[in-house]
C-alpha positions as CSV (number, residue, x, y, z in Angstrom):
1,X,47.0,28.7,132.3
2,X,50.5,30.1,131.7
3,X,50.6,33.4,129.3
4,X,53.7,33.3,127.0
5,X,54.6,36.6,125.8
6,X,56.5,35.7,122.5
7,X,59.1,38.8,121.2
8,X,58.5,38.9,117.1
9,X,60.9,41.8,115.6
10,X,62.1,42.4,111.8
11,X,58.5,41.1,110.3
12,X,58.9,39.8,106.9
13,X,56.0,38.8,104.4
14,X,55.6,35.9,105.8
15,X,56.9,34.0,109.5
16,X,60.4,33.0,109.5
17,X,60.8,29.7,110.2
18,X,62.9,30.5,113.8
19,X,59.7,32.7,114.6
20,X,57.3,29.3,113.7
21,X,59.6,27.8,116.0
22,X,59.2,30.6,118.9
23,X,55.4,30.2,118.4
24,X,55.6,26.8,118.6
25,X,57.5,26.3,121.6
26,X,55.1,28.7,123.2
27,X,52.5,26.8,122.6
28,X,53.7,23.6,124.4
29,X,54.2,26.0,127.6
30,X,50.6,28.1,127.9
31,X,48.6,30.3,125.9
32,X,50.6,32.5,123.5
33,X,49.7,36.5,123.1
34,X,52.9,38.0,120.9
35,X,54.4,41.6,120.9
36,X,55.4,42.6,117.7
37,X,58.0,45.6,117.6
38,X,57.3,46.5,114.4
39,X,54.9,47.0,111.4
40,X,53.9,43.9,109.6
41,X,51.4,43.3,106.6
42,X,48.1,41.2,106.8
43,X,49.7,38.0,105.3
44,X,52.2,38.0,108.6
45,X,49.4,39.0,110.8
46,X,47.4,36.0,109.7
47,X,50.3,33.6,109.9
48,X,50.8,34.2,113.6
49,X,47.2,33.5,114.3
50,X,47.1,30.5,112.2
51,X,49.2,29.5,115.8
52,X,46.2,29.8,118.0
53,X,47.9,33.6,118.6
54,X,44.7,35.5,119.8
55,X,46.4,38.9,120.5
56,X,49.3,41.1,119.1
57,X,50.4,43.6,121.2
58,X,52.1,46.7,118.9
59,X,53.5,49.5,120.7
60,X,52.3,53.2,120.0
61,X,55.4,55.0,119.3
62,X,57.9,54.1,116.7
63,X,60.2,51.6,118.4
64,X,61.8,50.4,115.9
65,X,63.5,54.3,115.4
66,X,65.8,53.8,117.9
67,X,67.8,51.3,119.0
68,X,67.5,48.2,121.8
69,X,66.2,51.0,124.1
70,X,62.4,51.4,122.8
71,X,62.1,47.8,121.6
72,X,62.6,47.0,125.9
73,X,60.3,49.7,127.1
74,X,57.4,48.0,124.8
75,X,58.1,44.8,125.8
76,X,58.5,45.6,129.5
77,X,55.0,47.7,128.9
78,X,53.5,44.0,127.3
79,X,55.0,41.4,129.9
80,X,53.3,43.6,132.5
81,X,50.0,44.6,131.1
82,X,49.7,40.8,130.3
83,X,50.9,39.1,133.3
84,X,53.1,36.9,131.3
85,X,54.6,34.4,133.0
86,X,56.9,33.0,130.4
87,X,59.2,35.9,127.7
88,X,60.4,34.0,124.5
89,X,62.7,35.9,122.3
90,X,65.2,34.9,119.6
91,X,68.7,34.7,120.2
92,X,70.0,37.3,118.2
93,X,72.7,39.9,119.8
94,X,69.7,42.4,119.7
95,X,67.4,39.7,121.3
96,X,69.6,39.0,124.5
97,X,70.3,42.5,125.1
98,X,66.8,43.7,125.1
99,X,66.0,40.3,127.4
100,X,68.5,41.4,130.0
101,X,67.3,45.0,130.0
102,X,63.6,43.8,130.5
103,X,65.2,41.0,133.4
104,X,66.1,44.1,135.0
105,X,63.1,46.0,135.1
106,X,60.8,43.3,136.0
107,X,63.0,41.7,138.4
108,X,62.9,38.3,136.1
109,X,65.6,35.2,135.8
110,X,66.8,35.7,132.1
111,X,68.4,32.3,130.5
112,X,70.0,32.9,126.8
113,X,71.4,30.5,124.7
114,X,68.4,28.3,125.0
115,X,68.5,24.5,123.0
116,X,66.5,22.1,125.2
117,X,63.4,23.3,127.7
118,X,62.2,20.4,130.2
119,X,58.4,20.7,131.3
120,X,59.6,22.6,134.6
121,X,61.6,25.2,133.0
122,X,65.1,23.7,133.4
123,X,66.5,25.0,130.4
124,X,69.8,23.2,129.1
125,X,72.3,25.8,127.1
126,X,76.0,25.8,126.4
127,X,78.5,28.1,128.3
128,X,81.9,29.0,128.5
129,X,82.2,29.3,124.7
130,X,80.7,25.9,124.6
131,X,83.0,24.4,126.7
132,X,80.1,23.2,129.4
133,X,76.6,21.9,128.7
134,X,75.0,23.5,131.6
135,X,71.2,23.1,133.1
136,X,70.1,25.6,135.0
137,X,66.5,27.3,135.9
138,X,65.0,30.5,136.6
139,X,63.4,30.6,140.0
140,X,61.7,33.8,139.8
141,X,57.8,34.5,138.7
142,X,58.6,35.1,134.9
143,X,61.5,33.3,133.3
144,X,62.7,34.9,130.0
145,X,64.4,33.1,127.2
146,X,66.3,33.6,123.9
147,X,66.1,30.5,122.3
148,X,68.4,29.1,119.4
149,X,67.2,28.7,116.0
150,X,67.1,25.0,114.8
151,X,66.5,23.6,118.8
152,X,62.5,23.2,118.5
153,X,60.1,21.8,115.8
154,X,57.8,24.1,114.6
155,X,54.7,22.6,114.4
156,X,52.5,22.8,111.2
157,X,50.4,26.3,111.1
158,X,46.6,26.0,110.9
159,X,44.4,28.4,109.1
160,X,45.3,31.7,109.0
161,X,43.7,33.6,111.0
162,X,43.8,37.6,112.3
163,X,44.1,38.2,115.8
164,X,43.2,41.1,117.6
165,X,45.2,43.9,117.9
166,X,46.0,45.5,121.1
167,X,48.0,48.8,121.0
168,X,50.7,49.5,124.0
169,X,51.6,52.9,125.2
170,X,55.1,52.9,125.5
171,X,57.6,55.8,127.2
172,X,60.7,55.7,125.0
173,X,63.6,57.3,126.5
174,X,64.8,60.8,125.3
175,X,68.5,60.2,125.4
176,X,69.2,57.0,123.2
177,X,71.1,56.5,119.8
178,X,68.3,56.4,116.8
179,X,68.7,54.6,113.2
180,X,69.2,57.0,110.4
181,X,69.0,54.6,107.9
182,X,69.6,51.3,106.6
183,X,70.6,49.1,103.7
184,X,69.0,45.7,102.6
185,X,71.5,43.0,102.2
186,X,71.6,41.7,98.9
187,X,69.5,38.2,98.7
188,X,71.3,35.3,97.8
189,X,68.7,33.0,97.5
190,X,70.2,30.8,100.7
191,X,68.3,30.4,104.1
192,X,69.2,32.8,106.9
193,X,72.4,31.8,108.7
194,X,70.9,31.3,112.4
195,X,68.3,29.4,110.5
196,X,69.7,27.3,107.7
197,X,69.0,23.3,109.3
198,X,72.7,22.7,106.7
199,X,76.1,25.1,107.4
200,X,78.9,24.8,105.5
201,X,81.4,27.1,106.6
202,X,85.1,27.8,105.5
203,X,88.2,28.7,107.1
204,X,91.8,29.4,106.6
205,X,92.4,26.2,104.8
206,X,89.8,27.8,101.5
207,X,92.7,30.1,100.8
208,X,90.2,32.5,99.2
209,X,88.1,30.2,97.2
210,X,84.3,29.3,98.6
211,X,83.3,27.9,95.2
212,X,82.8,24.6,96.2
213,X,81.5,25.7,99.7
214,X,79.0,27.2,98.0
215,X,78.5,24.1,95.4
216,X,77.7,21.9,98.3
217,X,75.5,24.1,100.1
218,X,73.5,24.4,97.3
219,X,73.1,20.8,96.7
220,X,72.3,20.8,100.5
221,X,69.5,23.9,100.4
222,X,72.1,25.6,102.9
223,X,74.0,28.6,103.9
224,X,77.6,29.6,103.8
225,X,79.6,30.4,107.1
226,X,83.4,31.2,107.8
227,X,85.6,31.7,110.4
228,X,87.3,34.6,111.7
229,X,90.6,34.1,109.6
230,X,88.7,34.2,106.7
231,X,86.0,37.4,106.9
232,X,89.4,39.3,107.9
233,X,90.8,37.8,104.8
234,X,88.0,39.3,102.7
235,X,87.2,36.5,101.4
236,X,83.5,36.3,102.3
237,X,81.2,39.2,104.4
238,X,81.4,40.0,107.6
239,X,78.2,38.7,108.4
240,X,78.8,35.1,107.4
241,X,81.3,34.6,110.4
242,X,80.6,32.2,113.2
243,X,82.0,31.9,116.5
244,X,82.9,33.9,119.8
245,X,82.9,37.5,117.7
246,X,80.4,36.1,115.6
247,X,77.4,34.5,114.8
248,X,75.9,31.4,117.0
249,X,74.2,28.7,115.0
250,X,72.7,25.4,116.0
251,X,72.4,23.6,112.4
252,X,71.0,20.3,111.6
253,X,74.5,19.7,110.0
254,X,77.6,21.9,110.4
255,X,80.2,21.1,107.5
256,X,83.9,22.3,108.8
257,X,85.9,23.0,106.0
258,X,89.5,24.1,106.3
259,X,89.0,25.1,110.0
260,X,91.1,24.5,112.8
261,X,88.6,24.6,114.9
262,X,89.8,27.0,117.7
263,X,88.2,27.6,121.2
264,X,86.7,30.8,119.4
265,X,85.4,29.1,116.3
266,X,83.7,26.3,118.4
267,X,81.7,28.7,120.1
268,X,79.3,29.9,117.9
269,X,78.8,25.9,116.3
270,X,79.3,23.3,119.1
271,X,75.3,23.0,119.6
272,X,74.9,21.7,116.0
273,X,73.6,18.0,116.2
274,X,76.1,16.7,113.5
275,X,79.3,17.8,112.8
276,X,81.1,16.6,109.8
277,X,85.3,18.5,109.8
278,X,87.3,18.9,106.7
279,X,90.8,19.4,107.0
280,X,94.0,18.2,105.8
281,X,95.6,18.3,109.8
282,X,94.7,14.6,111.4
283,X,95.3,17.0,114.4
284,X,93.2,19.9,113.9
285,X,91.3,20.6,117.2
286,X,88.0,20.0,115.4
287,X,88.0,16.1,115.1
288,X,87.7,16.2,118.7
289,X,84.5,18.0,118.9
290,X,83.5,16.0,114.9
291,X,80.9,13.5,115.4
292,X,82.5,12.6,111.6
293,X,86.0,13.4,110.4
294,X,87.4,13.7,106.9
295,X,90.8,14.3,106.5
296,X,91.9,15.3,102.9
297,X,92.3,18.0,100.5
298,X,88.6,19.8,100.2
299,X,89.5,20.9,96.8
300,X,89.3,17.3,96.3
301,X,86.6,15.8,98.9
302,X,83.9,18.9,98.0
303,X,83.3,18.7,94.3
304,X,82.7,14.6,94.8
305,X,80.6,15.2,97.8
306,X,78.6,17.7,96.0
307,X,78.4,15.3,92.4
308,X,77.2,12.9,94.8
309,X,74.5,14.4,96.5
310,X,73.2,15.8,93.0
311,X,73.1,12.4,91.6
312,X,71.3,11.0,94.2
313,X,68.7,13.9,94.3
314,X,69.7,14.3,98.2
């Protein structure tokens, strides 16, 4: 049977639900064994065995310290000492870089951008800044994978369970930048933003006011994105941007409010499965990419979307 090496980073207190999604997916290729970059309490421990996880590899230097550097030694030091013939990672910035370092050392096909994974490995992803729906497949002995949040159904956890630890000696380079500190983000109560299932996300057309963005992705249990326009505005954090400079996301539903919907902009959103675009341009870009199309002031289609929604308990 297949060994899929499954890349966890960032443990919380309990699994994320992309990283129930990477375990899952695993699962339906071969046997699972996970490295785990960094420290992680019981409670986590037992919620990747509760997926039939036997093993989790944790390297013996502080990876974590520095930056994509260590993290790819340890995994490189894992995908070898296990004969893995499969790497799943997230597809976080972080994720692809330290995928294409370990394709490098192991001399193995590295596909990012994953959404759809065929029983042979053909692995379908969007390219050219989602101008292209491409297939393609790695032909080497391990294929490794950064897979979008949102593409794959995590299946329900059984009983937790611990696995065995295994411990990884890992050479982490001299010569490589190290983190000095760092700063929780304030919580805001909303799902991650490469995880939430429901996006609304404002552009230009807000003119400063995500109020009732942020009414509707409440009603909707959802997160809050924006385009480029508007994070430069200073209107909303950095970190809430989607598109070509920012964020990738692959919703259950992407709201488009008040964007244009630029080559850039679709970039980071065309994978979502429904697209619904709010603008008060008939021809905004974005209705051509809409699989639904509203065009009308969102000061006035929002609040009654939202009133809607909260009557009917949606």
């Amino acid at each position: 049977m297949t060994t899929v090496l499954v890349f966890l980073d960032h443990a919380g207190a309990s699994l994320a639900k992309s990283e129930r999604e990477l375990l899952s997916l695993g699962a339906s290729l071969g046997e699972v064994t996970v490295a785990l970059a960094g420290d992680a309490d019981q409670a986590y421990l037992d919620g990747v065995g509760s997926y039939g996880v036997q093993e989790v590899h944790r390297p013996e230097a502080a990876v974590s310290e520095v930056l994509v550097a260590g993290k790819a030694a340890f995994l490189d030091a894992t995908a070898r000492s296990t004969g893995a013939g499969i790497v799943l990672l997230g597809n976080s910035y972080e994720a692809k870089e330290i995928a294409a370092r370990v394709g490098v050392r192991i001399e193995a096909g590295v596909i990012t951008d994953v959404v759809a994974l065929a029983a042979d490995l053909t692995a379908t992803k969007s390219d050219f800044a989602g101008s292209y729906t491409v297939d393609c497949r790695v032909t080497t002995d391990v294929a490794i994978l950064t897979v979008k949040p949102n593409s794959f159904e995590a299946v329900e956890a059984g009983l937790p369970s611990p696995p065995r630890e295994v411990r990884v000696p890992v050479n982490v380079p001299a010569t490589v930048a190290r983190v000095t500190g760092r700063v929780d983000k304030p919580v805001s109560g909303r799902p991650a933003l490469t995880e939430a299932r429901v996006i609304v996300a404002g552009g230009r057309g807000v003119n400063g006011d995500f109020g009732p963005l942020e009414d509707l992705a409440d009603a909707l249990g959802g997160a809050v994105g924006a385009s480029r326009a508007a994070t430069d505005a200073g209107w909303i954090e950095h970190s809430a941007q989607i598109g070509q400079t920012g964020k990738t996301v692959s919703p259950q539903l992407y709201i488009s409010v008040g964007i244009s919907g630029a080559i850039q902009q679709k970039a980071g959103m065309q994978t979502s499965k429904v697209i619904v675009a709010i603008n008060k341009d008939a021809d905004s870009p974005v209705f051509e990419i809409a699989d639904f199309g509203i065009v009308g002031d969102l000061f006035a289609v929002l609040p009654q979307a939202t009133e809607e929604i909260r009557k009917r308990g949606l």
